[in-house]
N, C-alpha and C positions, 0 to 999 in steps of 0.2 A: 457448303458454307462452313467456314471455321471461326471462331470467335477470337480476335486478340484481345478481349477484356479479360482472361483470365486473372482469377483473385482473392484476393477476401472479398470481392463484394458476390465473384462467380464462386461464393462456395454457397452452394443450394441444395438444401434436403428438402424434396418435398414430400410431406406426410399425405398422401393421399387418405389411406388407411379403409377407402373405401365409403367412407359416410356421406349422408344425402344432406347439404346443410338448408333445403327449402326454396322458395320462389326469392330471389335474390333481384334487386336492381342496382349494380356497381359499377360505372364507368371507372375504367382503369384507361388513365393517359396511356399514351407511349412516349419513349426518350428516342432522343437524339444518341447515337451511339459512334462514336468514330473508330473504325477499326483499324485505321493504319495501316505499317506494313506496307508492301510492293502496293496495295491498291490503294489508300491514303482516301475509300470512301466511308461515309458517313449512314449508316442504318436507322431505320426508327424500329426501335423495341418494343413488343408488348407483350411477350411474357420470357421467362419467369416473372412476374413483380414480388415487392413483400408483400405476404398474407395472400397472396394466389398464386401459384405457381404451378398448377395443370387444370387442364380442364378437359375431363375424359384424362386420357392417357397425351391428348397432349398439352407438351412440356417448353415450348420453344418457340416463337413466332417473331419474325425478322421481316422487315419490307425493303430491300435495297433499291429505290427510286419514288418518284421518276426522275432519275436525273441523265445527264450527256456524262460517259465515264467509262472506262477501260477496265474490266475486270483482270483479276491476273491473280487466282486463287491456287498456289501451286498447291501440291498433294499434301492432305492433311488426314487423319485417321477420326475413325471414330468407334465408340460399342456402347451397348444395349439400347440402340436406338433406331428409328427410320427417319432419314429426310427426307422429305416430300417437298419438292422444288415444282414453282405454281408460275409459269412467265406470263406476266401482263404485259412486254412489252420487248421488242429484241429477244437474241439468239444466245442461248447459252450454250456450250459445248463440255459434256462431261465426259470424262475418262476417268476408270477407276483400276482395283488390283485385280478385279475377274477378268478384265479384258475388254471392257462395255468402252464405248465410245462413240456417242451421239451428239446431235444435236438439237437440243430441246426453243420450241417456240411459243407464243400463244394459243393456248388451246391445251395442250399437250403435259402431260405429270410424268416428271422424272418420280420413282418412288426407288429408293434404296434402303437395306437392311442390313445392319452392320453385325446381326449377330455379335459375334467373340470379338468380333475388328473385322473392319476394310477400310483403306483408301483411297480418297478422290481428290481430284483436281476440277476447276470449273472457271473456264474463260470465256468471256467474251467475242464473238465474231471482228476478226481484222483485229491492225493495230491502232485504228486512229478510236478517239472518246466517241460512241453510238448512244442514242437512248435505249434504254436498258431501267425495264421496272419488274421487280417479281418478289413472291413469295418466297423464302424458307420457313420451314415448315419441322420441330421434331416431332415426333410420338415416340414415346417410352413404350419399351418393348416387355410383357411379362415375364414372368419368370420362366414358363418352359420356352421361350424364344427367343431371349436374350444369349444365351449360350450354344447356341445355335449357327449353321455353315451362314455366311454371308451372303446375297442375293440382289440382282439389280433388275426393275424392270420398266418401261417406257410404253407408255399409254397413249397414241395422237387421238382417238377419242374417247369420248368417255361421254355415259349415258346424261338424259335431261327429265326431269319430269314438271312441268306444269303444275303450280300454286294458283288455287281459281282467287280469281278476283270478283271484291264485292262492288268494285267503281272500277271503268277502264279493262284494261290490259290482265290477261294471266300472267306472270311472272314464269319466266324460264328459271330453273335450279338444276346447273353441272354438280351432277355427285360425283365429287374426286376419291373420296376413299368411306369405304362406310355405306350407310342405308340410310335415306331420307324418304317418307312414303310410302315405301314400299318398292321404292328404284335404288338398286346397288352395284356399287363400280365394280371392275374388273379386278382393281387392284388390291393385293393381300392387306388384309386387315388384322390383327390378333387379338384384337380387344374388341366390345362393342363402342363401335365408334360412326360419325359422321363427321365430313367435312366434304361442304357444298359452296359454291359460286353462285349466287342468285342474281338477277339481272330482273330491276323493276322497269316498268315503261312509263313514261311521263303520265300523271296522273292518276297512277292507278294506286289500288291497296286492294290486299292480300292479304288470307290468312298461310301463317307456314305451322305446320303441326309440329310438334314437340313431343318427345318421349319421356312421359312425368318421371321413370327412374333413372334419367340421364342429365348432368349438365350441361349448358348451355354457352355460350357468349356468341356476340355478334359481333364482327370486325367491318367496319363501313370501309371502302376502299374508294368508291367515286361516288358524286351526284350530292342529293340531299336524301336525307332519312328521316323516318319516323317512324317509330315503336310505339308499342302499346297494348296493354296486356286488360282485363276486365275492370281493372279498377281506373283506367284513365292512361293518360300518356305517360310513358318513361322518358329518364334524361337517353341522348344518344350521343353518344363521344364522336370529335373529329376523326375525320380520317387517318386510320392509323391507331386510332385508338380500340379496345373491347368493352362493349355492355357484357357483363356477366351475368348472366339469369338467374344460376343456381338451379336447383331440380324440382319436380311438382311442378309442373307446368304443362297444360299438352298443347297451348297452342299461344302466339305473341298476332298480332298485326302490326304487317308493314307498309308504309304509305310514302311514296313520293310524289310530287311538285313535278319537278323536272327530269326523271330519271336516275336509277341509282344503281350503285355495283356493294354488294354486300357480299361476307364471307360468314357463314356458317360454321361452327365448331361446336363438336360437345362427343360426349360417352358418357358411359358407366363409369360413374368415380374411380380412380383408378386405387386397385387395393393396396400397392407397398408402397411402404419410404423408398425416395429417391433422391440418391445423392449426384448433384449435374458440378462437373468443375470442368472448364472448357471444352474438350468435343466429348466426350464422357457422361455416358448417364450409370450409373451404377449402383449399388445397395450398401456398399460403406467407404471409408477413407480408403480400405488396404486395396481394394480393387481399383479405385485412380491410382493411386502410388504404381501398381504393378503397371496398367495401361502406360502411365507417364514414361515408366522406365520403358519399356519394352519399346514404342516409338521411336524413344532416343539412343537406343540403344540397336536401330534397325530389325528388331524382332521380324522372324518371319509369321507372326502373327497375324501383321497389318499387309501383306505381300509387298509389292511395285505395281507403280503407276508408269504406265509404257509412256515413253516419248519423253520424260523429265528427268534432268540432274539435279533441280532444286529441290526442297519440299520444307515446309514448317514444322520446325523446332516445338516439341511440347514447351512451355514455360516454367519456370521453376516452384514447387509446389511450396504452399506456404508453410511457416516454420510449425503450424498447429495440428490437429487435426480438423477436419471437416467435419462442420459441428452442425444441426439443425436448426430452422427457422421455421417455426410453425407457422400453418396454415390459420389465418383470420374466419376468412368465409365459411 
């Protein structure tokens, strides 16, 4: 996925710095995002925001659906970063500069790592408008991995571990990348992290454990929710939206009515400043500046993406430097 908001609003440092800021309860909306361009679709955002802008190491959380719509994402670059591409719904088809060329579905985690640079492209199945709902996903890559050979890898399964329930149903939880429990995915991680798909059954509640030195958020995607931690019920944001935990916690309870689809997210505060300006995560101004140029400039940095003549133009960088926006929480 590549972002056409780039801008003053996309110049994001986020200070992680590593600090634990406590048992937190913050619904953060998500926006409406239109990205234009050959696809002329609309995304709902929920992070970066101001005053939170990672959680764990990641940095970036995008939902493109559910809607009917023609993907046409020609080859865009990106560094110091992983996408983690999550389909709820339709076929995505990736191609990138290593030579990778799949087709990703429900169930199934594209995870790519851009190291120094790579490029991809990401279309849609057929030409006519399909349903089509899924996750993007960044994680901010450390410092000894961020400067690192580029890597792509494709997971069709991935492990579950069972959340007992105190009413009802156990709760299934897909760990896509990371350790939840004591269950962990196949796929590279560099930081301590989790990110898990939990699937409640109508009726039931659950306890999900938590790692008191990690943070948290919860991203609701279907059904109804309910949270709730020892002192009573927390707020839970629309779909689309993230509760933010914060850390000191080792355990929340979840409860639904009717069934629900919820997304896990959290790690280890992540320790550097992070500077994000469109597909770019880096540690100052001068390192986008050089990324910027080198793109436009066909650097063989970022290689070719087989099969295309098109690809996206980095944007033009603003007349300032990329300044920071501290962290709230």
């Amino acid at each position: 996925m590549t972002r056409h908001d780039a801008g003053p609003v996309a110049e994001v440092l986020c200070p992680g710095a590593g600090r634990r800021p406590g048992p937190v309860a913050r619904v953060l909306e998500a926006r409406d995002v239109p990205l234009g361009g050959p696809r002329a679709m609309t995304v709902r955002r929920s992070l970066p925001q101001r005053g939170l802008t990672t959680i764990g190491a990641w940095c970036f959380l995008d939902r493109f659906g559910p809607q009917d719509t023609v993907m046409r994402v020609e080859p865009h670059p990106h560094i110091g970063l992983q996408t983690v591409t999550w389909p709820l719904a339709g076929e995505i088809r990736h191609r990138d500069s290593l030579g990778s060329d799949v087709v990703l579905r429900r169930g199934a985690l594209n995870l790519m790592t851009s190291g120094r640079g790579i490029a991809h492209s990401e279309f849609s199945a057929g030409d006519a408008p399909l349903p089509l709902d899924a996750l993007q996903l960044w994680v901010a890559l450390p410092e000894e991995a961020r400067h690192g050979a580029p890597s792509f890898e494709t997971h069709p399964s991935l492990p579950s571990v069972a959340l007992p329930a105190s009413r009802g149903d156990d709760a299934a939880a897909t760990v896509i990348l990371g350790t939840l429990a004591g269950t962990t995915s196949p796929a590279t991680a560099f930081t301590p992290i989790v990110g898990a798909q939990i699937a409640l059954a109508p009726g039931s509640k659950v306890t999900l454990p938590l790692d008191p030195a990690w943070e948290h958020g919860l991203a609701p995607l279907a059904g109804d929710l309910a949270v709730a931690d020892g002192a009573g019920a927390l707020e839970t944001p629309a779909a689309g939206g993230i509760l933010y935990l914060g850390t000191d916690r080792d355990a929340v309870t979840l409860s639904s009515r009717d069934g629900a689809t919820v997304m896990l997210l959290g790690g280890e505060p992540f320790p550097d400043d992070l500077v994000m300006w469109w597909n770019f995560v880096a540690r100052d101004h001068d390192e986008i500046v050089a990324a910027q140029r080198e793109w436009n400039a066909r650097d063989p940095r970022f290689g070719k993406v087989a099969g295309h003549t098109a690809r996206i133009p980095a944007p033009p960088l603003p007349h300032v430097r990329l300044r920071p926006r501290r962290r709230e929480a």
